[in-house]
TIKOL-96308 format. One record per atom (N, C-alpha, C): residue in one letter; x, y, z. Coordinates in pm, whole numbers, plus 50000, padded with zeros to 5 digits. Each point is the difference from the previous one (the first is absolute). Layout:
! TIKOL-96308
aXYZ;...
This chain:
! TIKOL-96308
x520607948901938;x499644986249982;x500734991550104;x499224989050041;x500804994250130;x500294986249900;x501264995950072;x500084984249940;x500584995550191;x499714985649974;x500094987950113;x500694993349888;x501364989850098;x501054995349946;x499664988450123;x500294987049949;x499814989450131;x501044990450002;x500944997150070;x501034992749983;x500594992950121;x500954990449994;x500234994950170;x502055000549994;x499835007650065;x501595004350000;x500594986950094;x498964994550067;x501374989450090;x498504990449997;x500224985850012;x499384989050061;x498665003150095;x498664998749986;x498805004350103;x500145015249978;x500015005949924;x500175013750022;x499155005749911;x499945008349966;x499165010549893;x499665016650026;x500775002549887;x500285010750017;x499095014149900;x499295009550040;x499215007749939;x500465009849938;x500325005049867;x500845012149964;x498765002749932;x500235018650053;x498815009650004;x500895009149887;x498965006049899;x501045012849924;x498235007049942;x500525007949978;x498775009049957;x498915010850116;x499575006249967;x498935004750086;x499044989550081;x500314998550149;x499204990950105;x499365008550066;x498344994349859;x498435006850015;x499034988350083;x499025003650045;x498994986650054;x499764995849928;x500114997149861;x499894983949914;x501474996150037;x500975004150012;x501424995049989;x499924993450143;x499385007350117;x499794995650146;x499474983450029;x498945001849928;x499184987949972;x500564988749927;x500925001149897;x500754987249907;x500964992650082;x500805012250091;x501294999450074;x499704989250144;x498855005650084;x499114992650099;x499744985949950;x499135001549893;x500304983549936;x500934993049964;x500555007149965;x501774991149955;x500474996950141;x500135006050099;x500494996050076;x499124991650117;x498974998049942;x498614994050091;x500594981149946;x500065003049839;x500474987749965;x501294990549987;x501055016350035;x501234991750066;x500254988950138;x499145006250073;x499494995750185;x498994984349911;x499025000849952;x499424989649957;x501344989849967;x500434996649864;x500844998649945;x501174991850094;x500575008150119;x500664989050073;x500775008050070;x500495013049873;x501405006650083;x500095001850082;x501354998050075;x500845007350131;x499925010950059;x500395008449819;x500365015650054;x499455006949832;x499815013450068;x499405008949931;x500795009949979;x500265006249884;x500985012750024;x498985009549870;x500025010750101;x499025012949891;x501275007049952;x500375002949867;x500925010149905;x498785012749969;x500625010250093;x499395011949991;x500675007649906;x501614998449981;x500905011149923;x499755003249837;x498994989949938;x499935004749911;x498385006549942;x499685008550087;x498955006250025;x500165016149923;x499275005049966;x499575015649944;x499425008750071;x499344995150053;x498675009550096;x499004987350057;x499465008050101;x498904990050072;x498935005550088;x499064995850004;x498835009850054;x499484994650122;x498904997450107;x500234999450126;x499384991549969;x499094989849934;x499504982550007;x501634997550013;x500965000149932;x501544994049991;x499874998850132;x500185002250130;x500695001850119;x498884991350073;x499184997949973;x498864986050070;x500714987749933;x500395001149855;x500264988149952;x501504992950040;x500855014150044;x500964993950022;x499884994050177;x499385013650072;x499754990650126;x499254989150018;x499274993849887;x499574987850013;x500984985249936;x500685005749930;x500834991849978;x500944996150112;x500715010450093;x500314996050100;x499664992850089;x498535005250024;x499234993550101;x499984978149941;x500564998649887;x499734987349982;x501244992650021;x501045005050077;x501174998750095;x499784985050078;x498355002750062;x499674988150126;x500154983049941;x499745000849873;x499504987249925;x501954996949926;x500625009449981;x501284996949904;x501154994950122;x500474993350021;x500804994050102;x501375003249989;x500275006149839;x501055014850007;x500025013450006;x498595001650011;x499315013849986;x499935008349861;x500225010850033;x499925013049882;x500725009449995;x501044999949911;x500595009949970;x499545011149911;x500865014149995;x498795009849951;x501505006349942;x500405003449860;x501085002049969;x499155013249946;x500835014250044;x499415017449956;x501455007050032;x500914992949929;x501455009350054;x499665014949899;x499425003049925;x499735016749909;x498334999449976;x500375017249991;x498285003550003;x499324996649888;x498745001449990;x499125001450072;x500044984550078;x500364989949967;x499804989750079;x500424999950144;x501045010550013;x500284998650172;x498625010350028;x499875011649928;x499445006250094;x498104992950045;x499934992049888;x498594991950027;x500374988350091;x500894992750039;x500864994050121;x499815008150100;x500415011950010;x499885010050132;x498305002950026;x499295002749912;x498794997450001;x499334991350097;x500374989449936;x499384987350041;x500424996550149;x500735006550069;x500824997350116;x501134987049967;x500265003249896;x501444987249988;x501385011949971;x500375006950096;x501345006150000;x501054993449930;x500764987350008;x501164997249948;x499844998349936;x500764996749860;x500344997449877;x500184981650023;x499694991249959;x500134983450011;x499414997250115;x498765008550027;x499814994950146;x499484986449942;x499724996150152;x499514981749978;x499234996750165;x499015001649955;x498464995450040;x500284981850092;x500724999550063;x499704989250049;x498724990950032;x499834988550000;x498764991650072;x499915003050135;x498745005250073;x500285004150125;x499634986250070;x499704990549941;x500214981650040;x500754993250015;x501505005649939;x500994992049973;x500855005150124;
């Protein structure tokens, strides 16, 4: 079972905590949540991968699209996967570090 957690850890911010199996319905909720954070106003985006179970390969479009919404956040995107499976769907996705952060390539 997947659950989405939505919260803003600092000022303009909002932050996505992932736990459960990230299936393509979970792909699709996550894309919108974060479609409507960028609406909405925020700064910065941060994806919480660590509290993940398993994840199947829609997961790794959803997370590289979340990145990809870096251009519009003027703090970018952070992608927090310090333990598996969330790092290893991070490595997936081509996001190697653990807190990486997606800069605005505008700013």
């Amino acid at each position: 079972m997947f659950t989405l957690s939505i919260d803003a850890p600092a000022a303009g911010a909002a932050r996505l905590r992932l736990s459960g199996h990230f299936d393509d319905v979970a792909a699709r909720q996550v894309l919108h949540a974060a479609a409507d954070a960028v609406q909405c106003g925020c700064s910065r985006l941060v994806l919480d991968l660590d509290g993940l179970s398993s994840w199947d390969d829609e997961a790794v479009f959803a997370v590289t699209g979340c990145t990809r919404l870096a251009r519009w956040l003027t703090d970018g995107v952070a992608v927090v996967a310090a333990i598996s499976p969330g790092k290893d769907l991070a490595d997936r996705a081509g996001i190697g570090v653990p807190a990486m952060m997606a800069t605005c390539p505008a700013c």
